[in-house]
C-alpha positions as CSV (number, residue, x, y, z in Angstrom):
1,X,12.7,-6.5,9.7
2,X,14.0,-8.7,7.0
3,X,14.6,-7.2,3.8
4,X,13.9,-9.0,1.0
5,X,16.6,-9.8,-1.9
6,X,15.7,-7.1,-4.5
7,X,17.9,-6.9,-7.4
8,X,18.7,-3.2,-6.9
9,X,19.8,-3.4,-3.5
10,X,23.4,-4.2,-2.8
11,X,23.9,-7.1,0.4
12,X,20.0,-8.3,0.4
13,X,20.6,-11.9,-0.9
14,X,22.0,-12.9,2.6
15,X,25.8,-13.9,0.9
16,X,23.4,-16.9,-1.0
17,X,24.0,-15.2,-4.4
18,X,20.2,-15.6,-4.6
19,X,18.5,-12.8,-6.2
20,X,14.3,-11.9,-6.0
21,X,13.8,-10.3,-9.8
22,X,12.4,-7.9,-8.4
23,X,13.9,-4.8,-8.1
24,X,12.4,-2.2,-5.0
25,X,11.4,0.5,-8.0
26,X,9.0,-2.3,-9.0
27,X,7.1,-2.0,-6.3
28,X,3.8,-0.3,-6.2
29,X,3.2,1.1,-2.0
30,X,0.2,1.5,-2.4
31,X,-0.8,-1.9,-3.5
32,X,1.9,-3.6,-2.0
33,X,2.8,-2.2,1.1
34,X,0.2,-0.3,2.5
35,X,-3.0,2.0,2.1
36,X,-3.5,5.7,2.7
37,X,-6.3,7.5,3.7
38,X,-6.3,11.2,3.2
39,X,-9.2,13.3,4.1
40,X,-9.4,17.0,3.5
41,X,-11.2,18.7,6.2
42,X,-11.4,22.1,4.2
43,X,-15.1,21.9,3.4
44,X,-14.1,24.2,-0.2
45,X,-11.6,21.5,-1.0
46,X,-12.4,19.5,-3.4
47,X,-10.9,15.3,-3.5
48,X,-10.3,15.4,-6.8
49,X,-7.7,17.8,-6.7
50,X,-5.9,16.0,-4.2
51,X,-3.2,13.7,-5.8
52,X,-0.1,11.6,-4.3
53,X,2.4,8.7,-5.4
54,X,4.2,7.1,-2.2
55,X,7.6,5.7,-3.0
56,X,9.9,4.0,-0.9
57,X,12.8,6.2,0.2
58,X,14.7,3.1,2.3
59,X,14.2,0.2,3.4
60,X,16.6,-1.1,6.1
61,X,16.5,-4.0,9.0
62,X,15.6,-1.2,11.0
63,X,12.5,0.3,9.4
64,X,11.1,1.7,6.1
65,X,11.0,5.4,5.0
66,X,7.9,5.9,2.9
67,X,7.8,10.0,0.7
68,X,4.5,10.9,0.2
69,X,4.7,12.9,-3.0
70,X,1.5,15.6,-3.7
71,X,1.3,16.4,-7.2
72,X,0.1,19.8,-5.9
73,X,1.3,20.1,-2.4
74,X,-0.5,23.6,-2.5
75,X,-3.8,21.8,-2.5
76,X,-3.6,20.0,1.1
77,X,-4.2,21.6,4.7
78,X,-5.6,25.0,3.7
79,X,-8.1,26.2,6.0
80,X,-8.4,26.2,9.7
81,X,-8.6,22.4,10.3
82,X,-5.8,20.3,9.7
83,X,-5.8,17.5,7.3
84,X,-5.9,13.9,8.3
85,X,-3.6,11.1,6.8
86,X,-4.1,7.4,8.2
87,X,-1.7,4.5,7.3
């Protein structure tokens, strides 16, 4: 995986001294990188209650570590069924 430059990321300009202006914190996963799909399968559940940011936890030639962050981690997989997250 190539990284690419980001200003806040130490050794990502390949020794050119080239810089993106971008830093990683200025990226937005969600519209940048990928798309989650969360369904509740708690039938008393309710969507709207359901809130997330994903932010990128590292980034490395090797792979990417992506947090998903609830605002209310209380509100996902209650009930008997699971929930369902697809990336």
């Amino acid at each position: 995986m190539i990284i690419p430059p980001f200003d806040d990321l130490p050794g990502t300009n390949n020794g050119t001294g080239r810089k993106l202006g971008v830093k990683m914190s200025d990226i937005d996963v969600t519209r940048d990188i990928l798309a989650l799909e969360f369904s509740l399968n708690n039938p008393d559940a309710s969507k709207a209650a359901v809130q997330y940011t994903l932010d990128i936890v590292s980034w490395t030639d090797e792979g990417m570590e992506i947090f998903v962050n609830f605002t209310d981690p209380l509100s996902v997989s209650q009930g008997a069924n699971r929930d369902t997250v697809k990336l």
